[in-house]
C-alpha positions in Angstrom: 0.0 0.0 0.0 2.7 2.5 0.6 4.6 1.7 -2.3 1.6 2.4 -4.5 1.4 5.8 -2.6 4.5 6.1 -3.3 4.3 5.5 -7.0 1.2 7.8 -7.4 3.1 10.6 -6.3 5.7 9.9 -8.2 3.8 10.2 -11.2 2.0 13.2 -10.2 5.2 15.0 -9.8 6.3 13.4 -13.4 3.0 15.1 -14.5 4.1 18.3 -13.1 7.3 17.9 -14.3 5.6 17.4 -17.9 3.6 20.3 -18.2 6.2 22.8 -16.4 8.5 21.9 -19.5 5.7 22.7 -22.2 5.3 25.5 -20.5 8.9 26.9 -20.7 9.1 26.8 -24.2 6.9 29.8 -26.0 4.3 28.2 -29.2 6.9 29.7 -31.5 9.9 27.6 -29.5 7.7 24.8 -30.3 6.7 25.6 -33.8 10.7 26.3 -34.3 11.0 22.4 -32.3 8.7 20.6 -34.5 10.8 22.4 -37.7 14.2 20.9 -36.5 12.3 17.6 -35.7 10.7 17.2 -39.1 14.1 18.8 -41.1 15.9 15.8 -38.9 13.7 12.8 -39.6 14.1 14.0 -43.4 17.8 14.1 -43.4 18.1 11.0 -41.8 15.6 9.2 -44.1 17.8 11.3 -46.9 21.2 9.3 -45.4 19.3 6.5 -45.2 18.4 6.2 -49.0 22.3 7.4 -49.8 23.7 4.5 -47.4 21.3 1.9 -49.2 22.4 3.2 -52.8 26.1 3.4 -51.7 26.3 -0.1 -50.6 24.5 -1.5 -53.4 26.9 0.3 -55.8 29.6 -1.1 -53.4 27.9 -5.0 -54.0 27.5 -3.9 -57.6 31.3 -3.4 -57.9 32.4 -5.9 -55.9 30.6 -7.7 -58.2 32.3 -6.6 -61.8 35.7 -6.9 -60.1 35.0 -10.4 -59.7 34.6 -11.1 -62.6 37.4 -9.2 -63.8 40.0 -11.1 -62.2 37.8 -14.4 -63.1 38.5 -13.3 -66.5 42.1 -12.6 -66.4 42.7 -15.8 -64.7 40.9 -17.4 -67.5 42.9 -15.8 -70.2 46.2 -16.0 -68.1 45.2 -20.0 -68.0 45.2 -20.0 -71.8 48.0 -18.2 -72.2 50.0 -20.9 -70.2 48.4 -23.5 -71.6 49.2 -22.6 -75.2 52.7 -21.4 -74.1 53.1 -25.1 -72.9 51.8 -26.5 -75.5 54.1 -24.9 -77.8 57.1 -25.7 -76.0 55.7 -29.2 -76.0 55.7 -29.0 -79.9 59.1 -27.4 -80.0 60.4 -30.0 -77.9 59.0 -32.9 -80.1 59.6 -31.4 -83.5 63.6 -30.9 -82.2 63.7 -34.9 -81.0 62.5 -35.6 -84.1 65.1 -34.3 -86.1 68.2 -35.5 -83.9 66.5 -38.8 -82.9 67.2 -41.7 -85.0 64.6 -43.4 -86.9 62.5 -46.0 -85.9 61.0 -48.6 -87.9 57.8 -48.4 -88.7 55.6 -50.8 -87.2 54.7 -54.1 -88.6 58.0 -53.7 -91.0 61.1 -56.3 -90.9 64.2 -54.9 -90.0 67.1 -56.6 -92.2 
């Protein structure tokens, strides 16, 4: 029971508190309140919108740079492959010339 006497006047005095506050500001300190609130709510929806478009440009980039370097590791691939493969051709062509010859299959040798 004295705690919920206790709690009433607490909220009375909250109550007083309230309106005392309302009162110290003047309806155009409001008016000039309610300004800055509304100008505040619209630049923070405005940096909302700019940090939503920022990181999907971010995704979007991160994005094409991928497949960039997939690209260039596809085309560095294929440049070592064919480099290999022409060395592989050099190599044969040049053991071909200084190799002797071997019968061909099936053929007698005399």
């Amino acid at each position: 029971m004295i705690i919920g006497f206790f709690a009433m006047k607490l909220t009375e005095r909250m109550a007083t508190f309230l309106d005392e506050k309302d009162e110290l500001l003047s309806p155009q300190e409001i008016e000039e309140e309610k300004k800055w609130e509304t100008e505040f709510q619209k630049r923070r929806k405005e940096l909302e919108r700019e940090k939503l478009k920022l990181e999907e440009r971010k995704r979007q980039s991160c994005s094409r740079l991928e497949e960039l370097n997939n690209r260039w590791r596809n085309i560095e691939l294929r440049r070592t492959s064919r480099s290999n493969m022409r060395r592989t051709a050099t190599t044969l062509s040049s053991d071909e010339t200084t190799a002797p010859a071997l019968p061909e299959r099936g053929s007698t040798v005399l």
